[in-house]
C-alpha positions in Angstrom: 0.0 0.0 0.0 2.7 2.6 0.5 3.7 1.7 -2.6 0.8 2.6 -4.3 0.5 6.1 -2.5 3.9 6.2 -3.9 2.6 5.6 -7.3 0.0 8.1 -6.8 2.6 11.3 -7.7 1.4 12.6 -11.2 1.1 15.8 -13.2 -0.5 18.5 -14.1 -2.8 19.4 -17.3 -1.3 22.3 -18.9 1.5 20.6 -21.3 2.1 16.9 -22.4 4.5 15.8 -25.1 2.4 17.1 -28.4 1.2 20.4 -26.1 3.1 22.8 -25.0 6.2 22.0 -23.5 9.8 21.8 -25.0 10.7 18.4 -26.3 14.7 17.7 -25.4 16.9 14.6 -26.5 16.0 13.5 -23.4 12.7 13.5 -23.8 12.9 11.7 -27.2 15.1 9.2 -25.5 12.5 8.2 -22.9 9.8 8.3 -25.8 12.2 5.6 -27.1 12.6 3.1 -24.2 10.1 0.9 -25.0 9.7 -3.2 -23.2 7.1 -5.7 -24.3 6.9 -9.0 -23.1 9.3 -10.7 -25.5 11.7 -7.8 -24.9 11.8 -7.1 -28.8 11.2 -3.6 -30.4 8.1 -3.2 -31.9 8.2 -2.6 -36.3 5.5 0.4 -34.9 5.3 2.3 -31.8 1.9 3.2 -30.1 0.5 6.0 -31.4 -1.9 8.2 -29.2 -5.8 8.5 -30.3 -6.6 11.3 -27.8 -7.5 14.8 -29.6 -7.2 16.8 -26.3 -5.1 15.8 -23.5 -7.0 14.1 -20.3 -4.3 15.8 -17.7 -6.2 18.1 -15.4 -4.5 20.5 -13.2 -5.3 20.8 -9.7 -6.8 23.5 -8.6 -4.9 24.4 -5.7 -1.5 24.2 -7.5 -3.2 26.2 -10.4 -3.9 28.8 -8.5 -0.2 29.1 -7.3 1.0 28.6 -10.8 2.7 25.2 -8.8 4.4 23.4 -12.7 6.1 20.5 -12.7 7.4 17.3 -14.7 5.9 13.6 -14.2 7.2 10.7 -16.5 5.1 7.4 -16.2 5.3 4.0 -17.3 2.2 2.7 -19.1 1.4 -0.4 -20.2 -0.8 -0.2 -23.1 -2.4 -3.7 -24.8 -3.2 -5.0 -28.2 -6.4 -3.1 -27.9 -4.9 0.4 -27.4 -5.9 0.5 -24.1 -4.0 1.5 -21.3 -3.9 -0.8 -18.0 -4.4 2.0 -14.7 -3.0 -0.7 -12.6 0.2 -1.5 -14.2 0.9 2.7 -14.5 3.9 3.8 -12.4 5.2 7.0 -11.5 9.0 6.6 -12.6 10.0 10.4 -12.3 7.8 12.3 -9.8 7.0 16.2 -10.0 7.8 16.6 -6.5 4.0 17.8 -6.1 2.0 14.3 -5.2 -1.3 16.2 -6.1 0.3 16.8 -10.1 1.4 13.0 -10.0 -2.1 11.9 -8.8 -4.0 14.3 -11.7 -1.1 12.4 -14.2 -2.4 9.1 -13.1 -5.8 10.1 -13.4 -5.6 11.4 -16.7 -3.3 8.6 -18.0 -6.1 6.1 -17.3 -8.3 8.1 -20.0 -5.5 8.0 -23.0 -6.1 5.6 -26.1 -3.7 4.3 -28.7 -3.4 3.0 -32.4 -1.6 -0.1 -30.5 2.2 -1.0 -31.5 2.7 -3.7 -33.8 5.4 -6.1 -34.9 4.9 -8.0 -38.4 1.5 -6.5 -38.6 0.5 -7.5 -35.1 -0.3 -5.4 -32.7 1.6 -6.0 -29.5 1.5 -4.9 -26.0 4.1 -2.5 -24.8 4.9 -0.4 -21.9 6.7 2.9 -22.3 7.7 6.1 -20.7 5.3 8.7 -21.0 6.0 12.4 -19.7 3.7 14.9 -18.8 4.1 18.6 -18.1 2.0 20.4 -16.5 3.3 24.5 -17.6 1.1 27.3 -16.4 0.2 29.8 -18.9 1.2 32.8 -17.0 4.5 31.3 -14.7 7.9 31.7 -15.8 9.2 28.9 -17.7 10.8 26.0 -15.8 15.0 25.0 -15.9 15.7 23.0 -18.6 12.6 24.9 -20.9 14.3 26.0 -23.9 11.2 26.5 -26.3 8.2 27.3 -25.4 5.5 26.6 -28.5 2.1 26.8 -27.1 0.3 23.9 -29.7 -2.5 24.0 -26.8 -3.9 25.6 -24.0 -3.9 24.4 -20.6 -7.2 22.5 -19.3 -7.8 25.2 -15.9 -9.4 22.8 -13.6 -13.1 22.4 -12.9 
């Protein structure tokens, strides 16, 4: 159980990968590390159905312009779905209440599944998400800042 609560660190709604944050070779790396089962590479990675991001910020942190960083580990199945019980928080924001939203939201993403020879596959890879405040300074380590959508204020 303290494991779980653990697991329960997430992030925040305003900027996931195809948002608004600033992609790094780092960031591409982690995109990268992918595992299935067999421990083979996949012929074609995951790709992400979702037209709007489910990552929600919270409204406390909002409020205080609070941003942060959360990379998770999802395993998604042959069916492009992603499993909320095998999702890990590998990199927390060092705000549980963004990790906890990343969680949240994670459970709501769907993919075009991976596939290998034509098959689709089940994978589990890295997924980051930023959560960026429209009116807060940008973070360390954000180099550009294109704004491909705005944040989702919470509710």
């Amino acid at each position: 159980m303290a494991m779980r609560r653990t697991l329960l660190l997430v992030v925040t709604a305003a900027v996931v990968l195809p948002a608004s944050a600033c992609v790094t070779d780092k960031d591409v790396e982690k995109l990268q590390d992918v595992f299935t089962a067999t421990g083979t590479r996949p012929d074609t990675m995951p790709v992400m159905n979702n037209r709007e991001l489910p990552f929600r910020y919270p409204s406390a942190l909002y409020a205080q312009k609070v941003q942060g960083n959360v990379t998770l580990r999802i395993f998604i199945d042959t069916a492009g779905r992603v499993h909320p019980e095998s999702t890990l928080v590998v990199e927390p924001s060092g705000y549980p209440a963004l990790d906890s939203a990343a969680i949240r939201g994670s459970q709501e993403l769907t993919f075009i599944p991976a596939k290998k020879r034509d098959a689709p596959i089940a994978v589990s890879v890295l997924y980051p998400v930023y959560f960026r405040h429209p009116e807060a300074a940008p973070l360390p380590g954000d180099t550009i800042l294109q704004r491909y959508s705005k944040p989702v204020p919470p509710k």
